[in-house]
N, CA and C of each residue as an Amber inpcrd file, in Angstrom:
protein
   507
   0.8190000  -1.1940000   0.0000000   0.0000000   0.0000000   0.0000000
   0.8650000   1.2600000   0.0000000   1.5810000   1.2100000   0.9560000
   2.7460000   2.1710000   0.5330000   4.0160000   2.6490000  -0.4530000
   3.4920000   1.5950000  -1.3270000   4.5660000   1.7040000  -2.9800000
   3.1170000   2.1960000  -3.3910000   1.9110000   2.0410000  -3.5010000
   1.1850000   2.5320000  -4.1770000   1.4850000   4.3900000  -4.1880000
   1.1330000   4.4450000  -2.6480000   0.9220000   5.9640000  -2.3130000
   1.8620000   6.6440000  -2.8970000   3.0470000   5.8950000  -2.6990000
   4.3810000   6.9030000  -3.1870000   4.6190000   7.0930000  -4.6200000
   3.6970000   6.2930000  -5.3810000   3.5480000   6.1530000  -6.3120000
   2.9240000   7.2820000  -7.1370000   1.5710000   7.1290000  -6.4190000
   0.2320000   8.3600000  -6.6830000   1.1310000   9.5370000  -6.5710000
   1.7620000   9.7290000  -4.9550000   2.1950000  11.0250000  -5.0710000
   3.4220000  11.6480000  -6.7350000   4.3500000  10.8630000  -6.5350000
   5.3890000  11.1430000  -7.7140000   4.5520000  11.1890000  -8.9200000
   3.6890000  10.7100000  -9.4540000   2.6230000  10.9000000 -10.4790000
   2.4500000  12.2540000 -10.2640000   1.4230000  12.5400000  -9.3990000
   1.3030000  14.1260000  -8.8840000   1.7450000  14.9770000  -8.6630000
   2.9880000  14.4690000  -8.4120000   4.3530000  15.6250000  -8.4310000
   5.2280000  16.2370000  -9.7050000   4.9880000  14.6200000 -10.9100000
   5.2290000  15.0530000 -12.4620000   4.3180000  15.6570000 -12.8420000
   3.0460000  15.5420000 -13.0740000   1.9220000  16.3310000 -13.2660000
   2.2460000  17.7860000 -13.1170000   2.4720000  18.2890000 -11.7570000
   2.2520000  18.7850000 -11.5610000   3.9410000  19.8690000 -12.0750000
   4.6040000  19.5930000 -12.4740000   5.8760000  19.9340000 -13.0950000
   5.7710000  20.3640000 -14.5810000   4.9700000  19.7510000 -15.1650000
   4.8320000  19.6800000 -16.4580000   3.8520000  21.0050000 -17.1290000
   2.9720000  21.3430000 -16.2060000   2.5510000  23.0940000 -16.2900000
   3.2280000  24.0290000 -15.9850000   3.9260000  23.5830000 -14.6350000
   4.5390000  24.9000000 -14.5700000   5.5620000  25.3590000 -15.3600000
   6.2320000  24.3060000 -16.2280000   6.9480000  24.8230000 -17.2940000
   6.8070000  24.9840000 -18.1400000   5.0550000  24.4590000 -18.3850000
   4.7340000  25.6600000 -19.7030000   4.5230000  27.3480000 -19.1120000
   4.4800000  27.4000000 -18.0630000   3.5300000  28.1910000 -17.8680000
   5.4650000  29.1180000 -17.8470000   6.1240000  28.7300000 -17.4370000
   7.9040000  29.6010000 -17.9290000   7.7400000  29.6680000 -19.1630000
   7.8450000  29.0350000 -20.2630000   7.9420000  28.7550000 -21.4320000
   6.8790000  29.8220000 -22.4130000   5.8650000  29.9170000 -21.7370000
   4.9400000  30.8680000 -22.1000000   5.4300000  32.2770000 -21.2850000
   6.3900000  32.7100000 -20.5180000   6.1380000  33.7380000 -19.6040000
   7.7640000  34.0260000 -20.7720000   8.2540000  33.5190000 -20.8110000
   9.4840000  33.6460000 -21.8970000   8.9850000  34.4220000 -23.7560000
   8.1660000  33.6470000 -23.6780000   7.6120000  33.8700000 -25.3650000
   6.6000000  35.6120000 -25.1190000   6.4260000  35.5350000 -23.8100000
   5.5790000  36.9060000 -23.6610000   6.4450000  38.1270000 -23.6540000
   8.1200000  37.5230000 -23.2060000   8.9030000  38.6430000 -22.7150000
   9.0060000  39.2660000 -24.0440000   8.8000000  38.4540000 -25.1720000
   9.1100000  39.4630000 -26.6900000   8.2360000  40.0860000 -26.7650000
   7.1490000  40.6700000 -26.0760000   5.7400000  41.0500000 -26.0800000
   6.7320000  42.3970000 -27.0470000   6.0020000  43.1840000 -27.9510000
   6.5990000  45.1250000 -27.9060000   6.6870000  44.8910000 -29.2490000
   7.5270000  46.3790000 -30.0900000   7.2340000  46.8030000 -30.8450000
   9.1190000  46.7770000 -31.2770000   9.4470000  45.9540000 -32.1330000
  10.9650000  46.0770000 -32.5750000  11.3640000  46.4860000 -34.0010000
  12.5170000  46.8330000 -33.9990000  13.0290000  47.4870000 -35.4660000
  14.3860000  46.9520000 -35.5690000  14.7660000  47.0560000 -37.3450000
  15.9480000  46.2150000 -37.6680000  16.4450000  46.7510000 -38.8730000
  17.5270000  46.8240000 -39.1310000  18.3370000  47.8790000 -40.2590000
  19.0940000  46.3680000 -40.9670000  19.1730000  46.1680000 -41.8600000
  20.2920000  45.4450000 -42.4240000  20.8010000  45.3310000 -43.8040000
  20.9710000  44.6490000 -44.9210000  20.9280000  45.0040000 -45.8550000
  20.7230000  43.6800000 -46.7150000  19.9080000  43.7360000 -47.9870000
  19.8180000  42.5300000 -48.7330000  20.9320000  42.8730000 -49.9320000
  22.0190000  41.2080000 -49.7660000  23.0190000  40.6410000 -50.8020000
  23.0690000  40.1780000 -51.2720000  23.3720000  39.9540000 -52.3910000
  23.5020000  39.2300000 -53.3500000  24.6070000  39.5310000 -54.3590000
  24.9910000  38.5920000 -55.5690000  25.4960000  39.1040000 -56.4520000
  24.8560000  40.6270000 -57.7040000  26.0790000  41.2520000 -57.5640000
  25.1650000  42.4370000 -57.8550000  24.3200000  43.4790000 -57.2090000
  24.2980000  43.1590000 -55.8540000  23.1440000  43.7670000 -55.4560000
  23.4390000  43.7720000 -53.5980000  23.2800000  45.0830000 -53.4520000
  23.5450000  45.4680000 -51.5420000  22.7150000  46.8110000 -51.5540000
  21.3570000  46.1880000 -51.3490000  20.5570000  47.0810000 -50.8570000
  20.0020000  47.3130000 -49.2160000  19.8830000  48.2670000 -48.9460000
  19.4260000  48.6280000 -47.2310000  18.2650000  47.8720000 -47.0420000
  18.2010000  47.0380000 -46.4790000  16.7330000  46.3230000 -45.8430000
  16.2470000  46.6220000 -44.6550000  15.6050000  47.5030000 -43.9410000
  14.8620000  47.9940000 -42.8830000  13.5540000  47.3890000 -42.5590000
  13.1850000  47.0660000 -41.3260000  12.4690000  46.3810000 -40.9810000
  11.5110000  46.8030000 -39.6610000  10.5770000  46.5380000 -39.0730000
   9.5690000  46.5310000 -38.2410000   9.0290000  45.3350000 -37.8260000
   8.9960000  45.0530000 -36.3930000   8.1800000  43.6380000 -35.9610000
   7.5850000  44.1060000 -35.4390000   6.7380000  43.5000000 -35.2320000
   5.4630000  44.1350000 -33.9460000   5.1890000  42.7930000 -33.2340000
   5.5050000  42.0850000 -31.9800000   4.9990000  41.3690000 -31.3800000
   3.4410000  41.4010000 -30.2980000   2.6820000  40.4180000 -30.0560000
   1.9790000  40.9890000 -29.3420000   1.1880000  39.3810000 -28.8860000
   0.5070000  39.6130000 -27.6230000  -0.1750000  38.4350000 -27.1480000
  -1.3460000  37.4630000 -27.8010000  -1.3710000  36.4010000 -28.2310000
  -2.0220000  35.9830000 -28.9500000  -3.1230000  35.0250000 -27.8240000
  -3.9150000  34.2450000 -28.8950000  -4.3790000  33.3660000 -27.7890000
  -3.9610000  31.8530000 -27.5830000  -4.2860000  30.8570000 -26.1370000
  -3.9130000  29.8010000 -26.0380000  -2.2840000  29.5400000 -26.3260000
  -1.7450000  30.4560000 -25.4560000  -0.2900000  30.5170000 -24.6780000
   0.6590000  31.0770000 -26.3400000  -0.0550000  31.5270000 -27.4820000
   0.7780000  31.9150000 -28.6850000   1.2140000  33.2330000 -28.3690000
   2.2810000  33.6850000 -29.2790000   2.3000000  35.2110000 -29.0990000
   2.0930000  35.2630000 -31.0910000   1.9700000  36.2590000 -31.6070000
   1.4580000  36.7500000 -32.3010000   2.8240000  37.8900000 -33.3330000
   2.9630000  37.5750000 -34.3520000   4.2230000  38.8030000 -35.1150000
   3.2300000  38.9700000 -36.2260000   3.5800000  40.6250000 -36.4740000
   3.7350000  40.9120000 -37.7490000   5.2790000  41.5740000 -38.1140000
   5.0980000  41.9900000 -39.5250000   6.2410000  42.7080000 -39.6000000
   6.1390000  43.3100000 -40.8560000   7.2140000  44.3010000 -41.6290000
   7.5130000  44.9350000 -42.2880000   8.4930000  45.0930000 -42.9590000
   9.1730000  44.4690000 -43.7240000  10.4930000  45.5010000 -44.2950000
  10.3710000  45.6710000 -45.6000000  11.2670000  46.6560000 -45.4920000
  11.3890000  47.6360000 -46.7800000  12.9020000  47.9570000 -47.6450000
  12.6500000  47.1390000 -49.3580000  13.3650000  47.5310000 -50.0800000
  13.6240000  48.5770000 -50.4310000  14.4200000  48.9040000 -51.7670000
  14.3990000  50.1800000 -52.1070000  13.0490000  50.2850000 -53.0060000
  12.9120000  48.8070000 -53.8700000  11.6240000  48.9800000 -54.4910000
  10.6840000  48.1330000 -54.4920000  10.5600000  47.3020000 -52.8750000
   9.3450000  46.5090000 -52.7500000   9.2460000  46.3570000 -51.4570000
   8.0690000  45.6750000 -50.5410000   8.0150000  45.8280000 -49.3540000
   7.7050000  44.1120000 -49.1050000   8.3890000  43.4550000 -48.0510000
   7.9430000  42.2970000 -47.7910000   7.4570000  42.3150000 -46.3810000
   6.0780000  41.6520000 -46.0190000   5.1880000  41.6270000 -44.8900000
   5.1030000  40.2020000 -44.8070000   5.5940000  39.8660000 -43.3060000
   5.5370000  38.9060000 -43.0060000   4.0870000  38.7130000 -41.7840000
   3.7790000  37.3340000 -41.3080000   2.9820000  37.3290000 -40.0050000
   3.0560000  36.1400000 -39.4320000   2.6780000  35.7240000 -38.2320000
   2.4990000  34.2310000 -37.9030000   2.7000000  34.2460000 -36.3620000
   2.8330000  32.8270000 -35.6930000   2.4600000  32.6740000 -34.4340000
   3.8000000  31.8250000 -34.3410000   4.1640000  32.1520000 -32.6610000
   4.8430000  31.1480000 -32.0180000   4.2990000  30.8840000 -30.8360000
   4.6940000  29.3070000 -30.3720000   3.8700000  28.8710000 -29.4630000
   4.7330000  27.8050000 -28.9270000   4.2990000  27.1940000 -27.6220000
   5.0300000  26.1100000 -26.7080000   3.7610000  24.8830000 -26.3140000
   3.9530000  24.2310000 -27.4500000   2.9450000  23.0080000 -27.4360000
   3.0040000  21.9490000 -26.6980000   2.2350000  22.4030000 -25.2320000
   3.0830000  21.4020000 -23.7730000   3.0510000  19.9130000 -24.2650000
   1.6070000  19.7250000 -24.8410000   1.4950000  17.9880000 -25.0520000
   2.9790000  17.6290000 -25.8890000   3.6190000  18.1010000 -26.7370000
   4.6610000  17.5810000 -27.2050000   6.1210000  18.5660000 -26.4600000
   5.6280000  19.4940000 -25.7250000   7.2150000  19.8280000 -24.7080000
   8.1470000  20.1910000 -25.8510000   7.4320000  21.3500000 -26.8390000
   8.3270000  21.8340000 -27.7140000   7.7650000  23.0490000 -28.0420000
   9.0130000  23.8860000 -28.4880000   7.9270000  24.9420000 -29.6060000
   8.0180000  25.2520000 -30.9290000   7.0290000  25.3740000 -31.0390000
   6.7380000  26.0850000 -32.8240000   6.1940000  27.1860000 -33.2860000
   6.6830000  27.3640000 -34.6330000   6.5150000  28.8790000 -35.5560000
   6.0080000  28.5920000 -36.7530000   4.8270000  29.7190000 -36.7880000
   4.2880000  29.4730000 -38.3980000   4.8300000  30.9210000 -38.2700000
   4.4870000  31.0240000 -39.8440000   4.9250000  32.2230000 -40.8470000
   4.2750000  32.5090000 -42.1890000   3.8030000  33.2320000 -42.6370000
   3.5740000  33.6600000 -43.9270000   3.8550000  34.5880000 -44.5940000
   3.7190000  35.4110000 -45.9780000   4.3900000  36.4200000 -46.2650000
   3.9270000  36.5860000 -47.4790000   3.9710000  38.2350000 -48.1800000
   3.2800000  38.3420000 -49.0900000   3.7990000  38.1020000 -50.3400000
   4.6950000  37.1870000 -49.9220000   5.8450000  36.7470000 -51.3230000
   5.2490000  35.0460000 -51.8700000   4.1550000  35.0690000 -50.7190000
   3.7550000  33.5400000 -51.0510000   4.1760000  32.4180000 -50.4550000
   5.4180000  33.1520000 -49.2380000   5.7640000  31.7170000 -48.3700000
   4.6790000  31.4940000 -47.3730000   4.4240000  30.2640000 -46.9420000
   3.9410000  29.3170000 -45.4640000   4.8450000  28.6220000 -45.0330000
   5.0440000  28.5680000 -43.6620000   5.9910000  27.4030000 -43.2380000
   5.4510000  27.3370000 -41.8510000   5.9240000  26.0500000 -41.2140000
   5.9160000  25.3450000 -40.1510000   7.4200000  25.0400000 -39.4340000
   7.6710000  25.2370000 -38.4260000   8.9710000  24.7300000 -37.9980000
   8.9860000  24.5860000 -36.5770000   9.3540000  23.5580000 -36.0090000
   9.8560000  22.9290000 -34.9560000  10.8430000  23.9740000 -34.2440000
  10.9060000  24.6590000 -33.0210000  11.5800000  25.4150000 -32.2900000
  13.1280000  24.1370000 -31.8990000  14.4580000  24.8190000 -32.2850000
  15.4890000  23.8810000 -31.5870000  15.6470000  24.5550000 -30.7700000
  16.0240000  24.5600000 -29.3060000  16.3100000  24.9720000 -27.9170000
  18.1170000  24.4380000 -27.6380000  18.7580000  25.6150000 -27.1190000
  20.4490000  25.3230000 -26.7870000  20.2630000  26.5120000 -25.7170000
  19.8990000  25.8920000 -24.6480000  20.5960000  27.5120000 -23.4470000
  19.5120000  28.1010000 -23.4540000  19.7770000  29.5040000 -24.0270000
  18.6570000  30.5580000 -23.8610000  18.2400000  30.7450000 -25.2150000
  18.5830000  30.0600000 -26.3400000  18.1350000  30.1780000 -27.5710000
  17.3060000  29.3480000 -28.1800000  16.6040000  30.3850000 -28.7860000
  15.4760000  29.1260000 -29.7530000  15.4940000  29.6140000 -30.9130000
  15.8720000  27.9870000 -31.5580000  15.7560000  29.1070000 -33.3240000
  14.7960000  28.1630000 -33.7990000  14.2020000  28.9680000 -34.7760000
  13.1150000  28.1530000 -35.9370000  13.6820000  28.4840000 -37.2640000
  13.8070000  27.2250000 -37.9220000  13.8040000  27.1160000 -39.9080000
  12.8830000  26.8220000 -40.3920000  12.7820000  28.1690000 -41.1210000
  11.5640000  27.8980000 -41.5090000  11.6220000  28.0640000 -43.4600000
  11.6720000  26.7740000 -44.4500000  12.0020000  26.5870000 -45.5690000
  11.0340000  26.3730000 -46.0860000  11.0930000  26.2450000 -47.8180000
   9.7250000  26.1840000 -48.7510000  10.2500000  26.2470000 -49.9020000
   9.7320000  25.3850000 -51.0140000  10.3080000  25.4490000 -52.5230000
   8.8830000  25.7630000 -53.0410000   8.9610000  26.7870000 -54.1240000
   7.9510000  27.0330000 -54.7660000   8.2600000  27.5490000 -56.2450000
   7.3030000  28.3030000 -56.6240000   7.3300000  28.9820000 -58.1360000
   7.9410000  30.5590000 -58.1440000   8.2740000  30.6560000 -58.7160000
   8.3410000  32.5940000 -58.6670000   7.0000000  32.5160000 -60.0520000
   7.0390000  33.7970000 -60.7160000   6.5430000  34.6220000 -61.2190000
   6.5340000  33.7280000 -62.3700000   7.4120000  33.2400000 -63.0670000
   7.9970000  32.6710000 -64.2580000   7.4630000  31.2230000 -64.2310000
   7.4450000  31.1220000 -63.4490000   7.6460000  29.4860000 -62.9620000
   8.7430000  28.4860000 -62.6070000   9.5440000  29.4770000 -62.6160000
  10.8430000  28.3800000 -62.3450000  10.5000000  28.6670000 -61.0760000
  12.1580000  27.4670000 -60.0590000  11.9010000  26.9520000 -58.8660000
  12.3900000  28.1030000 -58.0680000  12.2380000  28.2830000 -56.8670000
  12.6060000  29.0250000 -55.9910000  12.6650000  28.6520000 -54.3340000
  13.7140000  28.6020000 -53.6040000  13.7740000  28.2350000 -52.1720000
  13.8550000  29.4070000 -51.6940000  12.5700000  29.4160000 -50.6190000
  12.8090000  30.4020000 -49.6000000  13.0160000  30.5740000 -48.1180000
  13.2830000  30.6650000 -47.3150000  13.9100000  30.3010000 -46.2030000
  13.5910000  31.5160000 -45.2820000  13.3180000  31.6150000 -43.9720000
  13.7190000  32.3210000 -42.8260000  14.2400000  31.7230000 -41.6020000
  14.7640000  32.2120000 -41.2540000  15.4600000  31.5510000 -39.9550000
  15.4530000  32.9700000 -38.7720000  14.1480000  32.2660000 -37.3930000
  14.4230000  33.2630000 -36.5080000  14.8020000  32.9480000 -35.7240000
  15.6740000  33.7410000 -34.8370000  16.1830000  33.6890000 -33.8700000
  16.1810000  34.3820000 -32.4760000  15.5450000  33.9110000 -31.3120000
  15.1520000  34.7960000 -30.2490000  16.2600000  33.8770000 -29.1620000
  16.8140000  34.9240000 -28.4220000  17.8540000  34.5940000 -27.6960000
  17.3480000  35.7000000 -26.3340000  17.3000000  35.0620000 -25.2340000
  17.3370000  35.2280000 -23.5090000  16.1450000  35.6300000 -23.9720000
  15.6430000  36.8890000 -23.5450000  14.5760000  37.3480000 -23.7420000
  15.0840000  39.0740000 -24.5600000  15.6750000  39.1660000 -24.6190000
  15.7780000  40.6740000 -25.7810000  16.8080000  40.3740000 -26.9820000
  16.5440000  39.8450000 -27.2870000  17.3950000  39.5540000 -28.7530000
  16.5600000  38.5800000 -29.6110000  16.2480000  39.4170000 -30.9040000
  15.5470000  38.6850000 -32.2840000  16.1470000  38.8870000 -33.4490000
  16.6520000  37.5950000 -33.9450000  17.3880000  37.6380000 -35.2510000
  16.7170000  37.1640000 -36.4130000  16.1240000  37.4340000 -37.9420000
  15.8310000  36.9580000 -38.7520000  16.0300000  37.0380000 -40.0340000
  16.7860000  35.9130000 -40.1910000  17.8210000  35.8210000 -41.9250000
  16.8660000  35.3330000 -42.3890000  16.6900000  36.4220000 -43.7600000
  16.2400000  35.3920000 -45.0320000  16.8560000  35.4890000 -46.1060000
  16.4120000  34.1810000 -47.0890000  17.3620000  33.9750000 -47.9500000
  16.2670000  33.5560000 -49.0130000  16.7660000  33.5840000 -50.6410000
  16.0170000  33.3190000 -51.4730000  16.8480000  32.7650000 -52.3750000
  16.2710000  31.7060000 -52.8750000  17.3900000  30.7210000 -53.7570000
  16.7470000  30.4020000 -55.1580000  17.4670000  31.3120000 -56.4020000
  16.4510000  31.1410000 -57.6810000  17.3570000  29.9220000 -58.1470000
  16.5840000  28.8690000 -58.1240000  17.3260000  27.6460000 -58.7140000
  17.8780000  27.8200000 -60.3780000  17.2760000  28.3710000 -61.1330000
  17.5350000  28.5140000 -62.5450000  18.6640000  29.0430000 -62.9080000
  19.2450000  30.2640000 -62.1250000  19.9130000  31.0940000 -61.9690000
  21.0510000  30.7560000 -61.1490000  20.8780000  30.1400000 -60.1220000
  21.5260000  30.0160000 -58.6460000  21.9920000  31.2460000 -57.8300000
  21.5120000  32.3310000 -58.4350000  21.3700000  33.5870000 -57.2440000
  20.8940000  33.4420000 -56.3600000  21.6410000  33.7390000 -55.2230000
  21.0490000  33.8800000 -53.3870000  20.8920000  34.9950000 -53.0810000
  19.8590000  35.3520000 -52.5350000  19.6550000  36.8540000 -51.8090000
  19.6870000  36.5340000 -50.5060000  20.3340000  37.3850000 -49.3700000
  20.2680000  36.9260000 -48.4210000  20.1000000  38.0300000 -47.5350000
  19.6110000  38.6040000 -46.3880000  19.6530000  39.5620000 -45.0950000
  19.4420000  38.7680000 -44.1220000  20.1330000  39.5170000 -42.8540000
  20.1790000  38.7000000 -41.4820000  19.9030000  40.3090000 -40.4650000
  19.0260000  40.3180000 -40.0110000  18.1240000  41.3750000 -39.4320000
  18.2800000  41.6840000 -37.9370000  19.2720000  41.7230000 -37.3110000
  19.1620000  42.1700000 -35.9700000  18.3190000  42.9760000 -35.5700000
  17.1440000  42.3960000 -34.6760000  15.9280000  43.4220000 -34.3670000
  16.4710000  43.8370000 -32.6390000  15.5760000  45.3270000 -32.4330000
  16.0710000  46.4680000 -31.3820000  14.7990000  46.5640000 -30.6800000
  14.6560000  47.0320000 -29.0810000  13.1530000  47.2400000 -29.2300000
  13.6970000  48.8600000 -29.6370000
């Protein structure tokens, strides 16, 4: 009877472990709560233009937080949006994304320390129809630091465009 009890209890004691670190995990993803900005520049062959940027984080629902964003070429604007979240049943987190260039993605949060990065990749069409890889990769480190490289890969061509965005609040 008493392997039972001790039993019940340690049950109840994991249980009871397993919220409260969502409930960190969510108090972490809130600390990006605010309004951030990012200067960098898009490279390529041929080409080093100023890429400036805007995030806007903000509280979403069912433990998500919520981005939009902004940046700006010299002659086009790319708007991104999507959710990150800490999905206790699987004790991980994840990032969607979309953008008015036509990407969606899904990505699995990797965790090292105080960092979490998401890849977030996609092969599609451009304009023409040839192939195109597009990629972001964000990066949120302790709680005030957001990094997000993107990259664009015209397969036909093999030109890479690439910016890596140190965001400020």
């Amino acid at each position: 009877m008493k392997i039972i009890v001790r039993a019940l209890f340690a049950l109840l004691a994991l249980q009871m472990v397993v919220p409260a670190q969502a409930q960190g995990e969510l108090a972490l993803l809130e600390s990006y709560i605010g309004d951030w900005r990012g200067d960098s520049a898009l490279v390529g062959p041929d080409r080093n233009e100023p890429f400036r940027c805007r995030l806007g984080v903000a509280k979403g629902n069912q433990g998500r937080i919520n981005y939009t964003g902004r940046c700006t070429l010299v002659n086009a604007t790319l708007s991104i949006s999507g959710t990150i979240a800490y999905i206790e049943a699987q004790q991980r987190f994840e990032a969607a994304m979309s953008s008015n260039a036509g990407y969606t993605g899904l990505a699995v949060g990797q965790t090292s320390g105080d960092r979490i990065s998401f890849d977030l990749r996609e092969q599609q069409k451009d304009r023409a129809g040839s192939d195109v890889r597009i990629g972001a990769k964000i990066l949120l480190v302790g709680n005030d630091s957001i990094t997000v490289d993107f990259e664009v890969e015209f397969n036909d061509s093999g030109e890479v465009l690439t910016a890596s965005v140190p965001f400020s609040r």
